[in-house]
Legacy VTK file of the C-alpha trace (Angstrom):
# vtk DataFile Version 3.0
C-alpha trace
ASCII
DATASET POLYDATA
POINTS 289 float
59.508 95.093 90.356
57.692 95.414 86.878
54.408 96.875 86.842
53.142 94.425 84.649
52.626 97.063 81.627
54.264 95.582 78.490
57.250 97.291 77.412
58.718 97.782 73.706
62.416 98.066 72.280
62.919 100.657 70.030
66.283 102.454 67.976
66.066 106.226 67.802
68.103 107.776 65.239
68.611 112.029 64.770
69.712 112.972 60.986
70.870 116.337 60.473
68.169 116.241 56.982
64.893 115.587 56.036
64.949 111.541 54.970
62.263 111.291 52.347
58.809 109.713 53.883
56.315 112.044 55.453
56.189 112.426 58.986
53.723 109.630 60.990
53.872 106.032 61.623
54.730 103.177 59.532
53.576 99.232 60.392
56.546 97.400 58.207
55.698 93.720 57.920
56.987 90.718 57.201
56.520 88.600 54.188
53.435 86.431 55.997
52.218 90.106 56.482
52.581 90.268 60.533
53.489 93.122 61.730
57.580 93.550 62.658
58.174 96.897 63.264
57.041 100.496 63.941
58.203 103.169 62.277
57.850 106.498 63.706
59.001 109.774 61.565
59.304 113.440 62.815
60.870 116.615 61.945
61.954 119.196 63.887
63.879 122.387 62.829
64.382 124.432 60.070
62.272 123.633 56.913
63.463 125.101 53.014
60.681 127.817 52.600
58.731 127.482 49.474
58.673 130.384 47.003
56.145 132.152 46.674
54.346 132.650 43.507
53.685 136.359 41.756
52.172 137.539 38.932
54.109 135.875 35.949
56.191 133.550 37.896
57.756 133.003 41.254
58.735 135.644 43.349
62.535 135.792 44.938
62.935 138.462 47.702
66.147 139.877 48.239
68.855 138.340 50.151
70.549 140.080 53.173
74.072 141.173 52.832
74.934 138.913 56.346
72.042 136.242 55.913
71.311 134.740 59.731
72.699 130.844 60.026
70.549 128.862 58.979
68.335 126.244 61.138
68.545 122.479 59.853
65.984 120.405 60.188
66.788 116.997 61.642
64.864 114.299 61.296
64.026 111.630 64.316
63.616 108.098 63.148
62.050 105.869 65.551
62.101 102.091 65.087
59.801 99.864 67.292
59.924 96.332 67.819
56.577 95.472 66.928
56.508 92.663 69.856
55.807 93.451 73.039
58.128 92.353 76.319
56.531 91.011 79.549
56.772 93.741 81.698
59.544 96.678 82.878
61.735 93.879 84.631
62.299 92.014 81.025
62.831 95.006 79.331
65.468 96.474 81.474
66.943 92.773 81.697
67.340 92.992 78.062
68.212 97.093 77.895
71.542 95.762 80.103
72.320 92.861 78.133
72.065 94.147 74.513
74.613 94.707 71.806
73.448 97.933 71.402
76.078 98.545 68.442
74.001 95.416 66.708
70.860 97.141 67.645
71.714 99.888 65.887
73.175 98.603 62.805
69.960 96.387 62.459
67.921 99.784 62.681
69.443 101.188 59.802
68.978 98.244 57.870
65.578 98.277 58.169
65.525 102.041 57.849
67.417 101.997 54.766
64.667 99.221 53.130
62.418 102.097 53.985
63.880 104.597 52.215
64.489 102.456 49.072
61.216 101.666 48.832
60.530 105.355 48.908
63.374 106.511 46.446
61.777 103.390 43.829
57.819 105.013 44.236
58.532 108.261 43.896
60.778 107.614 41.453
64.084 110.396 43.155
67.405 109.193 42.447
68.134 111.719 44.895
66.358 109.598 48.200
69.705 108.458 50.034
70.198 105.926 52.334
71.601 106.465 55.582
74.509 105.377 57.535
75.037 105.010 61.339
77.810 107.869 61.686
75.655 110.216 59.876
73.225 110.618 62.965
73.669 112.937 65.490
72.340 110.943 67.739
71.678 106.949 68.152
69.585 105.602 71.349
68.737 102.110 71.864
65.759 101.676 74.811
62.465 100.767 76.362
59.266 102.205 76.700
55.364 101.707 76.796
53.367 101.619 73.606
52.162 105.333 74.383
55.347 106.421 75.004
57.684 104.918 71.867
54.571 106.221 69.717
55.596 109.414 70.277
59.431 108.877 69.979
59.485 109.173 73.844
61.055 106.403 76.176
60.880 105.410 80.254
64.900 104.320 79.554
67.376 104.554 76.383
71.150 104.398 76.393
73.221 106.363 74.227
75.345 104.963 71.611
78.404 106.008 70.710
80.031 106.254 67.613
81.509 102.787 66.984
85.621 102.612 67.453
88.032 102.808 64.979
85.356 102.871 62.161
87.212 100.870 59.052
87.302 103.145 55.669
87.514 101.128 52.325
91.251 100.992 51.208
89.680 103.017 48.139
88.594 106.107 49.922
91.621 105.637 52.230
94.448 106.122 49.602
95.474 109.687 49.307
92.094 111.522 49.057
93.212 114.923 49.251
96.105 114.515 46.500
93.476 112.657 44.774
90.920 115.957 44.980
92.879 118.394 44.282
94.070 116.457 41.042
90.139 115.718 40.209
89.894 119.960 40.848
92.497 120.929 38.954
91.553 119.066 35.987
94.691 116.343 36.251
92.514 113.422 36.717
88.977 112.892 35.971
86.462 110.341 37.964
85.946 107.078 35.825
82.871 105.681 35.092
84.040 102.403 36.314
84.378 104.195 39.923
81.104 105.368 40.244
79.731 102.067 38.882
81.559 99.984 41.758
80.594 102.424 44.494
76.431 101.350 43.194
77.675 98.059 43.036
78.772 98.005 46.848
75.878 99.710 47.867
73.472 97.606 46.343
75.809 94.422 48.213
76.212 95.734 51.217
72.528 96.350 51.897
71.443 92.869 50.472
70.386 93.829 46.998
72.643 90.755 45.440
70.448 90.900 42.184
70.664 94.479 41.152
74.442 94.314 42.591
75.088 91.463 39.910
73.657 93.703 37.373
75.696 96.434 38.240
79.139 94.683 38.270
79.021 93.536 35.285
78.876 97.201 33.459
81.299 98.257 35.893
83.664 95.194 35.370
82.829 96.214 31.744
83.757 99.741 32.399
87.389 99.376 34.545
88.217 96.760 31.616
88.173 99.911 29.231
89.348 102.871 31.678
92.074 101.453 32.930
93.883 100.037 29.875
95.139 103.106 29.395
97.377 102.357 32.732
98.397 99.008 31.011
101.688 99.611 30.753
102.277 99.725 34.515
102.925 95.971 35.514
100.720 96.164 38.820
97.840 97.230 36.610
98.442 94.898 33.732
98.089 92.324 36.267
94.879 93.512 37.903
93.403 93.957 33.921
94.319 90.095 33.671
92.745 89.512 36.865
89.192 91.381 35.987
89.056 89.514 32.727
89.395 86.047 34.299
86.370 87.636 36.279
84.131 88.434 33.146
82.444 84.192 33.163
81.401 84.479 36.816
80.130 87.767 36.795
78.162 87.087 34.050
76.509 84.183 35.054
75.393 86.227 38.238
74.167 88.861 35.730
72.282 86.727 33.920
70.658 84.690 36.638
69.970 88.348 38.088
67.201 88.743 35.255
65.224 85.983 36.194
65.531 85.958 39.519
67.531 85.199 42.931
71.434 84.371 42.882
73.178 81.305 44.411
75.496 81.484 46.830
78.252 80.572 44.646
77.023 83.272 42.379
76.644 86.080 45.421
80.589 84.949 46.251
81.401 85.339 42.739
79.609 89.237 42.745
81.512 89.571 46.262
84.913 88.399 44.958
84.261 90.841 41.791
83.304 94.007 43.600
86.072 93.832 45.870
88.802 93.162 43.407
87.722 95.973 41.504
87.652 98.343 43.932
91.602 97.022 44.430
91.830 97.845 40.822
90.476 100.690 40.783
92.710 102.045 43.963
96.098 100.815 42.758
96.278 102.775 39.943
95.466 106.023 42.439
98.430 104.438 44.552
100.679 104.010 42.005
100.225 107.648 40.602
97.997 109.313 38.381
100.216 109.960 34.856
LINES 1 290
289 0 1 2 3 4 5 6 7 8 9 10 11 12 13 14 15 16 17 18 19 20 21 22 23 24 25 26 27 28 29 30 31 32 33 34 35 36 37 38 39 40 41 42 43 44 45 46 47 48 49 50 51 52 53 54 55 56 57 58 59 60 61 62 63 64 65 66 67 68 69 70 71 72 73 74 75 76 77 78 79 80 81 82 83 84 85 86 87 88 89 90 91 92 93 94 95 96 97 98 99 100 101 102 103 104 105 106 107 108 109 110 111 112 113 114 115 116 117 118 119 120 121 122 123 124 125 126 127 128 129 130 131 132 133 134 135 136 137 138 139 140 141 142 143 144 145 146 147 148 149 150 151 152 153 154 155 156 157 158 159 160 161 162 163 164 165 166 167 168 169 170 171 172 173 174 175 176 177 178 179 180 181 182 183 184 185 186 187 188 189 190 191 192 193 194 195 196 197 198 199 200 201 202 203 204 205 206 207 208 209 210 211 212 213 214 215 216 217 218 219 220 221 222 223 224 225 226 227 228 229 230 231 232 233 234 235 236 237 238 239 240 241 242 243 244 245 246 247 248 249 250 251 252 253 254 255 256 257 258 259 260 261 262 263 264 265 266 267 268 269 270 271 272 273 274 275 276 277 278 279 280 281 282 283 284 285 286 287 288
């Protein structure tokens, strides 16, 4: 029987770095301002040591002919539910039911607002976002308000990495012929690829307005790049295919600058992103010269 003490859901989530965000708690809130969730950040582990300074500049001591492994610091992301459940009975009733897979996906979501929010204000390009088979660890439980405060739980499940895990048809298509041709100088990385990768981030994690933006240049860009593969039916037809793209995409573009997208517009961004990654793949798959 429950013990009457309300109990809390949380998603706990071990990264083998240091994420961004100082260590503490975080109340995240909704747009009406109530409170949603709980973020709790710690570190644990190795730290980079900062150099010390000497006279005229910074000191650098000598490194050791067999240096000792080093320790990496992992960081443990917490994620409350900022509403309470009845007692122990509810929460374990829910703990057994869950989609703990959805649980955690829905974590890093919300994590990965987080450390947006935290590349934009300090202003890093270099603050990543996170994705769920990066952690070492994912757990998915219950525990009192004392106890997920800490990162601590009175029961969690462990979840595993998800089945089967689906990789684009970009990255899937001969990566290691592809790297060794980027290494030995008999390809080179085309603007329009980076360009779509931004684009699909910014889609798949919701951000349809700076996605539309970012299409567009990178339509712009695989329109260029890849004319140089024109004479290669397959591609001529994909080139055809992008330019029928260019109206849609830039009426998303557009409507990105003053504000939200339609859905007809977010399809149209959807439809673009993933036809140029097709692009951008079938000339890898087709060969390189």
């Amino acid at each position: 029987m429950g013990d009457g003490t309300p109990r809390f859901r949380f998603v706990q989530l071990e990264l083998p770095w240091e994420l961004g965000p100082p260590e503490g708690r975080y109340v995240l809130r909704g747009h009406a301002g109530e409170p949603e969730h709980v973020l709790v950040l710690g570190v644990t582990g190795g730290r980079r040591p900062r150099p010390r300074r000497a006279l005229g500049g910074v000191r650098f001591p000598r490194a050791a002919p067999s240096p000792e492994p080093p320790t990496v610091a992992v960081t443990r992301a917490t994620l409350v539910d900022a509403a309470p459940m009845a007692d122990h009975d509810a929460a374990q009733a829910w703990l057994a039911a869950a989609d703990l897979q959805a649980e955690a996906q829905r974590a890093v979501a919300v994590l990965n607002t987080v450390l947006h929010a935290h590349r934009i204000v300090r202003a890093d390009p270099f603050v990543r976002e996170i994705a769920l088979d990066q952690a070492l660890v994912v757990r998915v439980g219950i525990g009192s308000g004392e106890q997920v405060a800490d990162g601590q739980w009175a029961d969690a499940r462990v979840v595993p990495p998800a089945p089967g895990r689906r990789e684009r048809r970009a990255g899937a298509l001969r990566p290691q012929e592809r790297l060794a041709a980027l290494m030995s100088g008999r390809d080179v990385v085309l603007a329009a690829e980076e360009l779509t990768l931004r684009a699909r981030l910014d889609l798949d994690r919701g951000r349809t307005r700076e996605a539309a933006l970012q299409v567009r240049v990178a339509l712009e860009a695989a329109l260029a790049e890849l004319q140089a593969w024109a004479h290669r039916t397959d591609l001529a037809q994909r080139l055809d295919e992008l330019r029928d793209l260019r109206g849609g995409v830039g009426a998303a573009a557009n409507r990105a600058l003053e504000g939200g997208l339609d859905p007809g517009q977010i399809a149209d961004v959807e439809h673009a992103v993933a036809r140029l990654e097709a692009a951008l793949a079938a000339r890898v798959a087709g060969g390189l010269e």
